[in-house]
TORKOL-4160 file (C-alpha; in steps of 0.2 Angstrom, whole numbers, padded with zeros to 4 digits, m for minus):
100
<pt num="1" X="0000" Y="0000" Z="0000"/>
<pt num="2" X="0009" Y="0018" Z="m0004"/>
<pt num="3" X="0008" Y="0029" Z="0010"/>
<pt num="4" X="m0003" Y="0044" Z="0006"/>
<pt num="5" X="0004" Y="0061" Z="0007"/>
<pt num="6" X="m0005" Y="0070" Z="0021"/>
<pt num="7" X="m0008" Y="0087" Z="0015"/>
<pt num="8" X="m0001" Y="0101" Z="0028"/>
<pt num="9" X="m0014" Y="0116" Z="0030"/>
<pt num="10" X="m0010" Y="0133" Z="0032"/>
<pt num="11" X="m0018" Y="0140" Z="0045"/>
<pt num="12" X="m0019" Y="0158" Z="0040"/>
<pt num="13" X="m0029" Y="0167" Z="0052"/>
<pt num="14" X="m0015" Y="0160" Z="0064"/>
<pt num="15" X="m0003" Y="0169" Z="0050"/>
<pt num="16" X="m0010" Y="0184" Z="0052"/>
<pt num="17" X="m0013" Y="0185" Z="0071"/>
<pt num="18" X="0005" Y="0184" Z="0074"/>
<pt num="19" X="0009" Y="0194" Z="0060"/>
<pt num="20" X="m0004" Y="0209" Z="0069"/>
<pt num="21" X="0004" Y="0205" Z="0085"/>
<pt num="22" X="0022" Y="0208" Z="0080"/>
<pt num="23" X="0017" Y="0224" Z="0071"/>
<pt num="24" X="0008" Y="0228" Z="0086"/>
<pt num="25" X="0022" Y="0227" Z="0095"/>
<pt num="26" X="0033" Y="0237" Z="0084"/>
<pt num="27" X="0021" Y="0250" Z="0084"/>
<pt num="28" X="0021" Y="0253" Z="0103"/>
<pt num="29" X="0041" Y="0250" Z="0104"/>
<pt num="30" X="0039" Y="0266" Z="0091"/>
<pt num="31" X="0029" Y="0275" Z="0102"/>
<pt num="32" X="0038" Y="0272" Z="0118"/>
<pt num="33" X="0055" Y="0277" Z="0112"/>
<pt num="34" X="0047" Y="0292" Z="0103"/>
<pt num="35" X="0040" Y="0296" Z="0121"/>
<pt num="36" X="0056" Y="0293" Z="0129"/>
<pt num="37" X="0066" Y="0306" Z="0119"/>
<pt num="38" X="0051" Y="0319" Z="0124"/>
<pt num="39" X="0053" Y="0311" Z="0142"/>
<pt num="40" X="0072" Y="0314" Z="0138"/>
<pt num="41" X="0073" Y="0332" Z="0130"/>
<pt num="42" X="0059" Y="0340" Z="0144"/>
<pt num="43" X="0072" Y="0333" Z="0157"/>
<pt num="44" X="0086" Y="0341" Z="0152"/>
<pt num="45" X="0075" Y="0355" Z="0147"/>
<pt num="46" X="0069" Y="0357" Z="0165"/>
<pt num="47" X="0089" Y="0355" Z="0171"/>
<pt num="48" X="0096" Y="0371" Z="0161"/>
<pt num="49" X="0079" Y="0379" Z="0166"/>
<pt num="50" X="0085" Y="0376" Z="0184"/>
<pt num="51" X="0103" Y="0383" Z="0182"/>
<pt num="52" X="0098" Y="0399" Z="0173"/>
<pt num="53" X="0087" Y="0400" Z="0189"/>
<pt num="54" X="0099" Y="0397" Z="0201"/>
<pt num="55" X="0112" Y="0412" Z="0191"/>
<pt num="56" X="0094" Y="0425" Z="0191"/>
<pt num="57" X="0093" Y="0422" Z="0210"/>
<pt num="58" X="0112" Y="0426" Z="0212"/>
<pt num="59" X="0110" Y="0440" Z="0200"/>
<pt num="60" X="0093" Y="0447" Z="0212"/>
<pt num="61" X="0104" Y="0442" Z="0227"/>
<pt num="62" X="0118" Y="0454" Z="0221"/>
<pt num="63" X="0107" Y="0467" Z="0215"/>
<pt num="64" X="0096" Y="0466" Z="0232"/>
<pt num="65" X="0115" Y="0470" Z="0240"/>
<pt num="66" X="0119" Y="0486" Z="0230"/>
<pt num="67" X="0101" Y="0493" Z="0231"/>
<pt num="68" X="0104" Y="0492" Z="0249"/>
<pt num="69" X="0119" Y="0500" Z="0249"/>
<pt num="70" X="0114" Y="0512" Z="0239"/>
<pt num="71" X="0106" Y="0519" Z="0251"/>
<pt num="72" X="0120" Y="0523" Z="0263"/>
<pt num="73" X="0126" Y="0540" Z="0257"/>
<pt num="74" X="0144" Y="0537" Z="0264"/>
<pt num="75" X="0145" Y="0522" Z="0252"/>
<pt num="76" X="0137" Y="0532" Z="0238"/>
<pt num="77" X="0149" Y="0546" Z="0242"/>
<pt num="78" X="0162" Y="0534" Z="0243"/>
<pt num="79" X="0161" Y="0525" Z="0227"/>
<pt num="80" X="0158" Y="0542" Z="0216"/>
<pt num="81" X="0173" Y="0547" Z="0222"/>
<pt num="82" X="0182" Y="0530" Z="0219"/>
<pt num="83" X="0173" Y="0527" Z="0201"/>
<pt num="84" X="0168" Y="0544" Z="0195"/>
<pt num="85" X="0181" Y="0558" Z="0201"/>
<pt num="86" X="0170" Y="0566" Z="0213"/>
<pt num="87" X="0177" Y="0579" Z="0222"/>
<pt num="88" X="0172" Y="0592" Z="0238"/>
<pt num="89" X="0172" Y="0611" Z="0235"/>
<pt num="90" X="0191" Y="0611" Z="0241"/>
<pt num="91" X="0197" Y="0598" Z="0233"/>
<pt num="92" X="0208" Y="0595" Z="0217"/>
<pt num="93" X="0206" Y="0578" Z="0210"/>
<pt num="94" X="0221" Y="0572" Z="0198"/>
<pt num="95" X="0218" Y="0555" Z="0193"/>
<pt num="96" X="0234" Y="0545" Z="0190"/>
<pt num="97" X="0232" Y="0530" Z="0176"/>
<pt num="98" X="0239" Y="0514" Z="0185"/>
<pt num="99" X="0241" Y="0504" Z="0167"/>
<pt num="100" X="0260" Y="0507" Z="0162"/>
């Protein structure tokens, strides 16, 4: 007796099941690595935003310091004299260039 050839059937919903789910899953991997790089960039995004804070509140620091002095009149007398070449009624200023 010859054998008889059993005949393989393709199972195709089967096919395209695993070909949706693979598909599927590339799709998500897409959109997770796409979400990471936001996740990525608004991190780094949020760490230079915190340096440049850190530098204004130095800045307002230092600017909160001179208002404040400012408001001393020796100081203000003293640094016109030192910066601008302000002088009293009998005074004669000659300002000496210290570069050589």
């Amino acid at each position: 007796m010859a054998k008889k050839k059993k005949r393989v059937r393709i199972n195709y919903s089967k096919i395209r099941g695993i070909m949706f789910l693979t598909f599927s899953i590339l799709f998500m991997l897409t959109l997770l690595n796409k979400y990471n790089n936001v996740v990525v960039k608004a991190k780094q995004e949020i760490a230079d935003l915190n340096e440049q804070k850190i530098q204004v509140e130095e800045t307002e620091a230092d600017l909160t310091e001179q208002l404040a002095l400012l408001d001393n009149e020796d100081y203000v007398t003293t640094y016109a004299r030192e910066h601008y070449v302000f002088k009293t009624e009998d005074e004669t200023v000659a300002k000496i260039s210290e570069n050589n």
